[in-house]
C-alpha positions as CSV (number, residue, x, y, z in Angstrom):
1,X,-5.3,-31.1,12.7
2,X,-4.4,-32.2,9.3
3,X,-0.9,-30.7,9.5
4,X,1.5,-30.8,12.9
5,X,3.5,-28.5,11.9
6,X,3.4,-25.6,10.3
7,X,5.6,-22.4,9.0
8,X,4.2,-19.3,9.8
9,X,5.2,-17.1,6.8
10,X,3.3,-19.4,4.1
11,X,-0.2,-18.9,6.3
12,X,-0.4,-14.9,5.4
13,X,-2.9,-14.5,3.2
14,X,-4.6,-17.9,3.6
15,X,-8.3,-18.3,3.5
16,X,-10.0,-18.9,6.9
17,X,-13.1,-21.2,6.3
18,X,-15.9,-22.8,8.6
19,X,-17.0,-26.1,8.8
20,X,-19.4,-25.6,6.1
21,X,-16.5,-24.4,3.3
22,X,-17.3,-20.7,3.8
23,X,-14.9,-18.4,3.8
24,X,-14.8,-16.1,6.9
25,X,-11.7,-13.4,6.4
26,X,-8.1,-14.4,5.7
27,X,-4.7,-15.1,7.9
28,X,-2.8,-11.8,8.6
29,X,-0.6,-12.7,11.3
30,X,-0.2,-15.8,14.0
31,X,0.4,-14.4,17.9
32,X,2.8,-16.6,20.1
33,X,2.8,-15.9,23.9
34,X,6.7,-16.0,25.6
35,X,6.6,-18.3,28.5
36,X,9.7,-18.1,31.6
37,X,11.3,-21.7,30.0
38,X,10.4,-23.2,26.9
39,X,9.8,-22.3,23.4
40,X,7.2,-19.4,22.7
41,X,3.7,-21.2,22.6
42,X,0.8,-20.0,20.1
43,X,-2.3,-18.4,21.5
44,X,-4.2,-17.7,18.0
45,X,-4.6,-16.2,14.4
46,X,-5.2,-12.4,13.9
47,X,-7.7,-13.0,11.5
48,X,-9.0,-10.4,8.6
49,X,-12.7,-10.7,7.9
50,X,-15.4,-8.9,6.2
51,X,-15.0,-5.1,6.3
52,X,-11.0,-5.2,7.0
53,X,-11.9,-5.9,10.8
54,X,-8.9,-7.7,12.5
55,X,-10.6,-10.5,15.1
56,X,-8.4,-12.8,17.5
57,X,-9.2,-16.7,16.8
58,X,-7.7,-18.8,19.3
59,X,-5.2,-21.3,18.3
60,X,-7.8,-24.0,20.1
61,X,-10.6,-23.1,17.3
62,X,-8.4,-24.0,14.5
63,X,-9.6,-27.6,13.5
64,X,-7.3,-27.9,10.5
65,X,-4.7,-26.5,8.6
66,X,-4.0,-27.7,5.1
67,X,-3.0,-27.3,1.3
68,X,-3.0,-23.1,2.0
69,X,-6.1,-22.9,4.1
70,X,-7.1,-22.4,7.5
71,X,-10.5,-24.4,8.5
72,X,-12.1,-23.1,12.0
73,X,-14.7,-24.8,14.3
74,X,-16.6,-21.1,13.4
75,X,-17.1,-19.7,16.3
76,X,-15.4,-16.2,16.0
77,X,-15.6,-13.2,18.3
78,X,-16.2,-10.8,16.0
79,X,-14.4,-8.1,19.0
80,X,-11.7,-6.2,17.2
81,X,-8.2,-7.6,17.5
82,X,-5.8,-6.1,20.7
83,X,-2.6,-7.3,21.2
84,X,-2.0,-8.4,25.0
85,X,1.5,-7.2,26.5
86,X,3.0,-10.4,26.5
87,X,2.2,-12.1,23.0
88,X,4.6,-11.7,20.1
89,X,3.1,-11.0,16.3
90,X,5.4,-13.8,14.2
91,X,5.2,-12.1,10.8
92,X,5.4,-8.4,12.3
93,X,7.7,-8.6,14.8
94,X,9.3,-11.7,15.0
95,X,10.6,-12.3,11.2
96,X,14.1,-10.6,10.2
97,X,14.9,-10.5,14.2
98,X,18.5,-11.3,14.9
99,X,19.5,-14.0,17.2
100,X,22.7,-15.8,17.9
101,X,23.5,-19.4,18.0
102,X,24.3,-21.0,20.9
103,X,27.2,-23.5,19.2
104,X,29.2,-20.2,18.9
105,X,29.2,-19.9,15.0
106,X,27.5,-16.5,14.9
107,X,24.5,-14.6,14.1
108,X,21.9,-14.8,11.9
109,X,18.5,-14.0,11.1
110,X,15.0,-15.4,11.6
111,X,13.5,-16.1,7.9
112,X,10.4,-18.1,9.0
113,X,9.0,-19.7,12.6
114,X,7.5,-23.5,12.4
115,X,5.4,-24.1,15.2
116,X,4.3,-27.7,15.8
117,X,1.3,-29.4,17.7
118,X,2.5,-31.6,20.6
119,X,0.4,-34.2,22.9
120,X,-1.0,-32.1,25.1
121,X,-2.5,-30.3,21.5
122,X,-0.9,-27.2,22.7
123,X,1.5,-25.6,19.2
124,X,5.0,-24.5,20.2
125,X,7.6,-22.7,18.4
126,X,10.1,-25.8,17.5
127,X,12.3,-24.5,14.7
128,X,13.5,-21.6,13.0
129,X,14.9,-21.4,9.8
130,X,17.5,-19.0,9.3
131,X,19.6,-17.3,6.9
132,X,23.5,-16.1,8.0
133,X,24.9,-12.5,7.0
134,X,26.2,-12.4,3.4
135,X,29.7,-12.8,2.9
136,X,30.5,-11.6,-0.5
137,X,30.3,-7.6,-1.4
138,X,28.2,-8.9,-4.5
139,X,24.5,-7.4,-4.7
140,X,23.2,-11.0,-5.5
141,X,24.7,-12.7,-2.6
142,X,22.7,-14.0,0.0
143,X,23.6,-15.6,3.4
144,X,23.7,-19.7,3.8
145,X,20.6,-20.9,5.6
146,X,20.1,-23.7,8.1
147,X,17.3,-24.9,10.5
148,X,17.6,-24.6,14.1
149,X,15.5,-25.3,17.3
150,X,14.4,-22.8,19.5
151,X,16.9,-24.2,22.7
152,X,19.9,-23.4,20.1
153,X,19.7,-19.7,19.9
154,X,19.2,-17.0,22.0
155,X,17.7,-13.8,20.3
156,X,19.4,-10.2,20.3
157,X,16.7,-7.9,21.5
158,X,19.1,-4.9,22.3
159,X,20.3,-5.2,18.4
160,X,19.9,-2.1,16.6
161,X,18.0,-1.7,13.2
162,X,16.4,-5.7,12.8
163,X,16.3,-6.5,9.4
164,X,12.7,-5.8,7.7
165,X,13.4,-7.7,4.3
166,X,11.7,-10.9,5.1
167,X,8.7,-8.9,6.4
168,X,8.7,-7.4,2.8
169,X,9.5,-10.6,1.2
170,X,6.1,-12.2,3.1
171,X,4.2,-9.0,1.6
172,X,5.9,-8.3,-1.8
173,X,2.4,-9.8,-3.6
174,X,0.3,-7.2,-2.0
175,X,-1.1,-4.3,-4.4
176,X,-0.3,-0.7,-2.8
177,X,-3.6,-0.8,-0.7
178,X,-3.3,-3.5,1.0
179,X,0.7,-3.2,1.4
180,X,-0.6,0.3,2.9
181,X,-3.2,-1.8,5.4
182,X,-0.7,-4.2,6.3
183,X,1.7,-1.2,7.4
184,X,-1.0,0.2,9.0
185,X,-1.4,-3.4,11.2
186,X,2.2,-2.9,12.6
187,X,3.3,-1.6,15.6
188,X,4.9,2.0,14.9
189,X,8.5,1.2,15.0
190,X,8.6,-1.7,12.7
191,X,5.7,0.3,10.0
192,X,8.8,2.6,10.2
193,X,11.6,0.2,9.3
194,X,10.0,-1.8,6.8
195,X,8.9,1.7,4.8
196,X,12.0,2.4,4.9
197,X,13.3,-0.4,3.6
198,X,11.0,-0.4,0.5
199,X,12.2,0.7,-3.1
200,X,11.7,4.4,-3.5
201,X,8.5,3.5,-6.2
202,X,7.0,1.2,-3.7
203,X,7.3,3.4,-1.4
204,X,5.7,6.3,-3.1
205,X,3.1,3.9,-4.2
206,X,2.3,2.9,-0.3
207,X,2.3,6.5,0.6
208,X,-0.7,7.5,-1.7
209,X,-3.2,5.4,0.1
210,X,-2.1,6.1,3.6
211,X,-3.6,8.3,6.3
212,X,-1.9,11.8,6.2
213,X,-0.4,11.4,10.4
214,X,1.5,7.9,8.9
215,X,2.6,9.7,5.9
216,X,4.4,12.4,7.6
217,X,5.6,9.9,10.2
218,X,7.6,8.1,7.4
219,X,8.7,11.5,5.6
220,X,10.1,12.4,8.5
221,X,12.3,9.5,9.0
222,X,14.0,10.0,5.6
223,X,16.6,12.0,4.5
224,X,16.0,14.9,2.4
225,X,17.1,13.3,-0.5
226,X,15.5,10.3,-0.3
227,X,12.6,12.3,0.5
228,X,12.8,14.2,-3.0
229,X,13.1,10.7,-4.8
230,X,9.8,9.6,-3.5
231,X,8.3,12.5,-4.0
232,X,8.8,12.3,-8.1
233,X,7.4,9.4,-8.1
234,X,3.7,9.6,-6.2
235,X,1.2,11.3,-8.1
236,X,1.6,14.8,-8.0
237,X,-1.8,15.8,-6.0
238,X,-1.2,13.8,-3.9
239,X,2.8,14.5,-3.1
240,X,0.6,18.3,-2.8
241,X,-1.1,17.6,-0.4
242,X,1.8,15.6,1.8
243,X,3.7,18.7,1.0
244,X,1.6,21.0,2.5
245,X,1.9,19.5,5.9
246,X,5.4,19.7,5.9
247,X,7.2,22.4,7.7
248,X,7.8,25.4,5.4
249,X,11.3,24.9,5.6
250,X,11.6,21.3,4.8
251,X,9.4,21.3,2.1
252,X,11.7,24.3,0.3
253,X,14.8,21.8,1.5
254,X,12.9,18.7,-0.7
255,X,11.9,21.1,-3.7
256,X,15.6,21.8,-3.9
257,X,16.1,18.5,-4.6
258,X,13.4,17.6,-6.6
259,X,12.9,17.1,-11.0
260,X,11.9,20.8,-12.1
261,X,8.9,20.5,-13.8
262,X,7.7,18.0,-10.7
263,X,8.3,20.4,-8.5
264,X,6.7,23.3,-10.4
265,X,3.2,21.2,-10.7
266,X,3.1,20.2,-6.9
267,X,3.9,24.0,-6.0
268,X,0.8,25.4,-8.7
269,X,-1.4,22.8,-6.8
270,X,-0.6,23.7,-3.2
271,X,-1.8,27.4,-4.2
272,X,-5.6,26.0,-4.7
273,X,-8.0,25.1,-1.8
274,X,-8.0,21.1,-0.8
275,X,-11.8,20.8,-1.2
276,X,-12.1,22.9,-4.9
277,X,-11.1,21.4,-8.5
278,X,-7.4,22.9,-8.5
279,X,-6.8,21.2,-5.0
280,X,-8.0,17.8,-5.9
281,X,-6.6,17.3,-9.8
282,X,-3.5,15.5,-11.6
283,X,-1.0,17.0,-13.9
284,X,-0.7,14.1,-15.6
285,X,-3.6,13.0,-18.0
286,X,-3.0,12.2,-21.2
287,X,-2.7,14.8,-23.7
288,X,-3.1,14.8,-27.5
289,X,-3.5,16.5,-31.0
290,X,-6.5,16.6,-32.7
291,X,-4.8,14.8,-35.6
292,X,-3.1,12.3,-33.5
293,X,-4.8,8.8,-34.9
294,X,-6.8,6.1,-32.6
295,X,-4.1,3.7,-32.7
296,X,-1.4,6.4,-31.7
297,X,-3.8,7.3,-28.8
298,X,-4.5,4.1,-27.8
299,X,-0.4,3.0,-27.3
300,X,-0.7,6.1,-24.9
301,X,-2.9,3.9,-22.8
302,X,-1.3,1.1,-22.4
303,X,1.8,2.4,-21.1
304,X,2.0,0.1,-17.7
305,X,2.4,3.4,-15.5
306,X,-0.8,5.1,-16.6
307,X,-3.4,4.5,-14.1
308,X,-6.8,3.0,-15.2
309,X,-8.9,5.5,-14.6
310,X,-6.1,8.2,-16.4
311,X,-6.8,5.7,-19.2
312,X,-10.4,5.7,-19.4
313,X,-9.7,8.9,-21.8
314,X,-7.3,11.3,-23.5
315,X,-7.8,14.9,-23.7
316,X,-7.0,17.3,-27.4
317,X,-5.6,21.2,-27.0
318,X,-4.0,22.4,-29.5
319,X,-0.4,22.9,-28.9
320,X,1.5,22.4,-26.9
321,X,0.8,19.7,-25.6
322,X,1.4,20.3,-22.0
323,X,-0.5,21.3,-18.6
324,X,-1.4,25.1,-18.5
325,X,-0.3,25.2,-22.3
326,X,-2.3,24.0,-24.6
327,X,-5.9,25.2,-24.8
328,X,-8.3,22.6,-24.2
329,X,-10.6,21.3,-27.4
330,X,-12.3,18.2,-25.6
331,X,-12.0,14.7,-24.3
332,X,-12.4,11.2,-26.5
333,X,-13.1,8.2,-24.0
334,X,-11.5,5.0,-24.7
335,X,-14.4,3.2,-25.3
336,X,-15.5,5.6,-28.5
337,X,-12.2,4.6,-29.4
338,X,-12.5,1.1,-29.6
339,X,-15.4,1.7,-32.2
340,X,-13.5,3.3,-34.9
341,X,-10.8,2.2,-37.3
342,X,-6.8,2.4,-35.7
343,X,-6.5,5.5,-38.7
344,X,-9.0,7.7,-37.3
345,X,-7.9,10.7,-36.6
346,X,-9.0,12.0,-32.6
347,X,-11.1,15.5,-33.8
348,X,-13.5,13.5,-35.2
349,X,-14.3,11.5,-31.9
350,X,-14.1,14.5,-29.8
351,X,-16.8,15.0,-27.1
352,X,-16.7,18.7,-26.6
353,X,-20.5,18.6,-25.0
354,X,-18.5,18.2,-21.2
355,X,-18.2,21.6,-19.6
356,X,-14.8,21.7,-18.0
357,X,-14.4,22.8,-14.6
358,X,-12.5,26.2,-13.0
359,X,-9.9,25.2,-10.5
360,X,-11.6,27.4,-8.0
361,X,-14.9,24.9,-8.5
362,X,-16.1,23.2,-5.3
363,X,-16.2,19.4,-4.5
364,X,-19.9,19.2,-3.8
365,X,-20.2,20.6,-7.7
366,X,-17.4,18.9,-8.8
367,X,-19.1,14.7,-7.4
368,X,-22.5,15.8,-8.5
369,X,-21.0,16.0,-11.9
370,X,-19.2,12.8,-11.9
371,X,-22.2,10.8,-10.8
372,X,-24.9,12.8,-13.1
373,X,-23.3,11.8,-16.2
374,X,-21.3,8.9,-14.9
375,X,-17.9,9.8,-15.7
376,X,-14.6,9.0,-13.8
377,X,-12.3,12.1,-14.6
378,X,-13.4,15.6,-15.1
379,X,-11.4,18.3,-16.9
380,X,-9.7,21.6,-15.2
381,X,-9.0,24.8,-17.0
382,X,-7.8,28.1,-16.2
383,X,-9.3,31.4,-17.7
384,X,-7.8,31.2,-21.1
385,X,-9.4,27.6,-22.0
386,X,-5.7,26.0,-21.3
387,X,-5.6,22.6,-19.6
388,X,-4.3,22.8,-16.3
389,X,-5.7,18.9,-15.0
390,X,-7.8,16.8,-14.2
391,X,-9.9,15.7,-12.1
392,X,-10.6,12.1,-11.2
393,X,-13.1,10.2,-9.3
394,X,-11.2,8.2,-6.8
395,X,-9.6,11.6,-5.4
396,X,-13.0,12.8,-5.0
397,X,-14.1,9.6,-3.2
398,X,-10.7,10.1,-0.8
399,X,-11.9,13.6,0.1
400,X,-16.0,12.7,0.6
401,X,-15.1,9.3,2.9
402,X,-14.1,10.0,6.7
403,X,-10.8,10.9,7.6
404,X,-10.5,6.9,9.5
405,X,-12.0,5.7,6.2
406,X,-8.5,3.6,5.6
407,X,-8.9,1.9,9.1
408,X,-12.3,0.6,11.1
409,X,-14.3,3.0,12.3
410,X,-16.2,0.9,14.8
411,X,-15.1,1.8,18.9
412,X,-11.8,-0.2,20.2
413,X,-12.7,-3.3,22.5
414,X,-10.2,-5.5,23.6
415,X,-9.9,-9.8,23.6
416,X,-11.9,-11.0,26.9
């Protein structure tokens, strides 16, 4: 191996390659066996490759690793990853754990795991590096850190509550998605503690692209508060639709709690069907005056919180210019706007050819639509012509895909 010893947290997210320099998936994890004496030994990689299948690669196929990448002999059983009883996921179960050192100065807690390739070319655990409770009150104070060897600590596997924040530390470069797919790797209990550990906007961010059993799982472990807090900030469809599976009574609790006007645009979009226009919109496009000017319109778009495909178009009522206000006068698509002087004024670039859609209209309609005439958000209206939403295409997409879509869909087969 080019390298004889190794820290665990820098592999995640490291290319796996074969012989020939092609990339075959990417490192999500590294699985270490417990033995009766001795450090933990590694049996392999949990290894993500094409179509977010998890494989096992046994630490015995690994010719090389080196300057952030992962080189195999190639040979990969392409079964779908099961953990055995007895082996150990480093980066999903092992970081944050506390342990106590032997020497008698205290506790502290497991930042990263070096494992290191001996003479018999087995790889051992041989040193932690560790970081000791904080002792100032001060929000910017962190713990000292030293290196120890396995043989000088024991670990505290009865301790309540381990710490997930180097778990988020080791994933605080993933986008939302793959944050989401990452959660969705761990076992139950610690997808649990690291949610909950998350900022309340990283949170709510996470919570949009999971399934709806591992949303309600982590509602439920919040408080109501917190609840309400994350709730504000997720889009409001889809904060709908994870209210709607909430008991009656807790929802009404959250609501309580919740910003007004949020609350009054996820309770109008609980009243509509999940598969028709009114169950699938936003409240939130973009919404302007028929006099408003290119340039004006086009500093609405690059606010950092408007999604891209919110920002692929504004949409003109007259006044006000609010949801279920303003009636609706047409949409001007960002790239009309890019053709035309920063002074022109939006009612001349108005497309008012696209036929908005009831909120009662049904899904089949509503993707028809959006492929016939290749557009990525739709507009809703009620029976006076007001704007009530929108509709865009990658809501559509979550309701036409299988309900598993988020995870494999192939049958489970465990590591021979």
């Amino acid at each position: 191996m080019s390298a004889t010893r190794v820290f665990i947290a820098r592999l995640a997210g490291c290319g796996v390659f074969d012989p020939a320099g092609d990339r075959v998936g990417k490192v999500i994890d590294v699985l270490v066996s417990y033995r009766k004496s001795g450090a933990p030994r590694a049996t392999g990689l949990m290894v993500e490759i094409t179509g977010r299948r998890k494989v096992f690669v046994p630490i015995a196929r690994i010719t090389s690793i080196a300057n952030g990448q992962v080189i195999s002999t190639g040979l990969i059983d392409l079964r779908r990853f099961t953990q055995r009883g007895q082996e150990v996921r480093v980066i999903a179960e092992l970081l944050g754990r506390k342990v106590s050192l032997l020497d008698g100065s205290g506790q502290a807690n497991i930042e990263d795991v070096a494992i290191e390739q001996g003479k018999t070319k087995d790889w051992t655990v041989t040193e932690l590096f560790l970081r000791r409770p904080k002792t100032s009150a001060s929000p910017f104070a962190r713990g000292a850190t030293l290196f120890a060897s396995w043989e000088q600590v024991k670990e505290n596997k009865d301790a309540a509550g381990q710490s997930a924040e180097q778990l988020i530390a080791t994933y605080s470069d993933l986008r939302p998605a793959d944050l989401a797919h990452a959660l969705l790797d761990l076992p139950e209990e610690r997808m649990l503690e690291v949610a909950e550990e998350l900022d309340d906007e990283r949170l709510a961010d996470v919570l949009e692209e999971l399934p709806e059993e591992e949303q309600l799982d982590i509602i439920q472990e919040l408080d109501d508060e917190r609840a309400a807090e994350v709730l504000d900030l997720m889009e409001p469809d889809d904060a709908a639709d994870l209210m709607a599976n909430l008991p009656e009574e807790r929802s009404e609790a959250i609501f309580e709690l919740m910003d007004e006007e949020e609350a009054d645009d996820i309770r109008m979009l609980m009243q509509f069907d999940e598969f028709t226009a009114g169950g699938l919109m936003t409240t939130e496009p973009i919404i302007c005056a028929a006099d408003m000017t290119v340039a004006e319109a086009m500093a609405l778009i690059r606010r950092k919180e408007v999604s891209p495909v919110l920002a692929a178009q504004v949409f003109v009522t007259l006044p006000p210019y609010e949801v279920a206000t303003g009636r609706y006068l047409g949409v001007v698509h960002f790239q009309r706007m890019l053709r035309y002087p920063p002074h022109e004024r939006l009612g001349v670039l108005l497309d008012t050819e696209l036929e908005p859609l009831k909120a009662h209209t049904h899904i089949s309609v509503i993707h028809r639509t959006l492929a016939t005439y290749n557009l990525v958000t739709l507009p809703v209206v009620d029976d006076e012509n007001h704007l009530i939403g929108v509709v865009t295409v990658d809501d559509v997409l979550d309701h036409l895909l299988p309900d598993d879509w988020r995870t494999e869909d192939e049958s489970e087969v465990s590591r021979g």
